[in-house]
C-alpha positions as CSV (number, residue, x, y, z in Angstrom):
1,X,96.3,55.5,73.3
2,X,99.8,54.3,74.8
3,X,100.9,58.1,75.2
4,X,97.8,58.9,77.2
5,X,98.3,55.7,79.3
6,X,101.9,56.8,79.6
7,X,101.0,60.5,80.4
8,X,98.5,59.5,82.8
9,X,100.9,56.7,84.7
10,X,103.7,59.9,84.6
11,X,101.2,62.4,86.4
12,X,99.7,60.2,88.3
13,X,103.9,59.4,89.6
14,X,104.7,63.0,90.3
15,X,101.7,63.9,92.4
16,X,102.6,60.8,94.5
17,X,106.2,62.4,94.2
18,X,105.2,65.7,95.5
19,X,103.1,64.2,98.4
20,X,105.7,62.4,99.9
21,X,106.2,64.3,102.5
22,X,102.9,64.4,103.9
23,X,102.5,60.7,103.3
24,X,105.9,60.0,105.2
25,X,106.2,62.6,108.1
26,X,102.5,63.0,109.0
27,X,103.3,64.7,112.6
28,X,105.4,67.1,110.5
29,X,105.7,70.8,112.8
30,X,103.2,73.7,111.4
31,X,105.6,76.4,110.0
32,X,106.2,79.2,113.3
33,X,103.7,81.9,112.9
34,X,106.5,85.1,113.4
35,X,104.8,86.9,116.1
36,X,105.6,91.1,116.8
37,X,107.7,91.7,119.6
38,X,108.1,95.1,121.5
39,X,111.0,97.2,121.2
40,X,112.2,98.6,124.6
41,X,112.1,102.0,125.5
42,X,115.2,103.4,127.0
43,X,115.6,104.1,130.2
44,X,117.5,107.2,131.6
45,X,120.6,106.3,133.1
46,X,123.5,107.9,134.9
47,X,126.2,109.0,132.7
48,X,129.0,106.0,133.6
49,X,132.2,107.3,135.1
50,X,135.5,105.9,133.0
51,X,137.6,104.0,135.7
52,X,141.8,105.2,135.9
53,X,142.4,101.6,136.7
54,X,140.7,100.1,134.0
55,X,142.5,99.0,130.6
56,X,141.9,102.1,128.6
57,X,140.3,101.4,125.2
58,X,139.4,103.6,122.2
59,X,135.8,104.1,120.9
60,X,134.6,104.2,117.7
61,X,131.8,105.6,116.3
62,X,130.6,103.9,112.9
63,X,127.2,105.7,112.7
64,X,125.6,108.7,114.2
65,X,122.5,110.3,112.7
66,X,119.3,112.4,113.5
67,X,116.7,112.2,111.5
68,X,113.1,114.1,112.1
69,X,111.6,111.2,110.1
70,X,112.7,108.4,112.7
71,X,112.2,110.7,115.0
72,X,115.3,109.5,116.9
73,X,119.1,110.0,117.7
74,X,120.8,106.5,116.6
75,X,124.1,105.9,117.7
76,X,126.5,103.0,116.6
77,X,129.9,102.5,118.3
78,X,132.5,99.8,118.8
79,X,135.7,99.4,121.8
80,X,138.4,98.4,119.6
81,X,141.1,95.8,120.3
82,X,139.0,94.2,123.0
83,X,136.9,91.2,122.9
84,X,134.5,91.1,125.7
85,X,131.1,89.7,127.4
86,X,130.6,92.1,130.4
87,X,130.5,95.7,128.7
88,X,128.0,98.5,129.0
89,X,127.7,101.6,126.2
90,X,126.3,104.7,127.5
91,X,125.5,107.1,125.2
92,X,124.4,111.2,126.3
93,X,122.8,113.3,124.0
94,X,122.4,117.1,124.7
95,X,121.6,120.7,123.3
96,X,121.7,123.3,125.7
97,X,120.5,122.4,128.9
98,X,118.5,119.1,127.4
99,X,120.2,115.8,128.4
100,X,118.7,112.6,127.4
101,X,120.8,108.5,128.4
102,X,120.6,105.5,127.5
103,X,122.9,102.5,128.0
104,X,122.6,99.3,126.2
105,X,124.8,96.2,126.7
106,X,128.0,95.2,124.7
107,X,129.3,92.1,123.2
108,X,132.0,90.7,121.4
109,X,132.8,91.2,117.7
110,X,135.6,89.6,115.7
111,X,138.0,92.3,116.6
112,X,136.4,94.6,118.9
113,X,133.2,94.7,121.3
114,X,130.0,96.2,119.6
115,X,127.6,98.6,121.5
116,X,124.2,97.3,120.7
117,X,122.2,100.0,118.5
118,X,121.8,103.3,120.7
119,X,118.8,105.1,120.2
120,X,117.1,108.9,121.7
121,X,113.9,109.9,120.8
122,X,114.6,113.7,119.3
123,X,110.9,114.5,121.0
124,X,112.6,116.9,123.5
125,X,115.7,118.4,121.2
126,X,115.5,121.7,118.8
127,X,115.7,121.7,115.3
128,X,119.9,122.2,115.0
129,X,123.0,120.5,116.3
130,X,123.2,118.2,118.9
131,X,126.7,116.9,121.0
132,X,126.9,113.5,122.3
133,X,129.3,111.1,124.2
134,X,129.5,107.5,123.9
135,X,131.0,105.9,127.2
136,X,132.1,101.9,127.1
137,X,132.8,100.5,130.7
138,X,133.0,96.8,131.4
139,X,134.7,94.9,134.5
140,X,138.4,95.5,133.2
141,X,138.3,98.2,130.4
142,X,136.9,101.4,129.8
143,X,136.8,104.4,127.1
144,X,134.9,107.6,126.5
145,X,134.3,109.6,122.8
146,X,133.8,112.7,124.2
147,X,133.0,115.2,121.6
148,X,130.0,114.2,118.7
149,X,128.3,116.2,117.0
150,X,125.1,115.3,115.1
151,X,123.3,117.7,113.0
152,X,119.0,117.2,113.0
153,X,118.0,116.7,109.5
């Protein structure tokens, strides 16, 4: 009988135990309900100009790919050595006579300034290889990779 007293009394401790919470923060917050957001769709652009006076920085392209299942052209590239707030990435996509923009703002990495994710739909491009130029341009730096090439896969 004492080890059923003593289970009970146990049980009958951790469920108060476990409750706590509730008892103690009754105005606790709901838990956010994550809600779906929109993703933007580019907007042709003019293909940025790279300023002579500007301090002349190097881009770097860490991914370029096409894929026929995305559907898209993604582009990720970088201005190294700089560290900056202000900057704009521009990146043109073409095959033939087909040219498709988008810019996408900039900001600062630990060592370099990041181009947000650039993305093309591949809706008006040809099964084979497209060229591409990524263009950084902020208020006191600039760069251009001029020659990509990405093959549709």
């Amino acid at each position: 009988m004492k080890h059923k007293i003593l289970a009970a009394g146990l049980i009958l401790a951790l469920s108060a135990t476990l409750t706590g919470c509730s008892i103690f923060y009754p105005n606790q917050e709901p838990t956010p309900t994550p809600t779906q957001t929109e993703t933007p769709t580019p907007t042709p652009t003019p293909t940025p100009t790279v300023d002579p006076n500007l301090n002349p920085v190097e881009i770097n392209i860490r991914d370029a790919s096409a894929f026929k299942a995305n559907g898209t052209v993604d582009v990720i590239a970088e201005a190294l050595g700089i560290m900056e707030e202000d900057g704009r990435c521009t990146l043109v996509v073409s095959q033939g006579s087909t040219s498709e923009t988008v810019t996408v703002k900039a900001e600062s990495n630990v060592n370099s300034t990041q181009c947000f994710p650039m993305s093309i739909p591949l809706q008006s491009f040809k099964a084979g290889n497209l060229k591409f130029t990524v263009t950084y341009v902020s208020d006191t730096s600039s760069g251009v990779f001029p020659n990509g090439t990405i093959a549709i896969q």
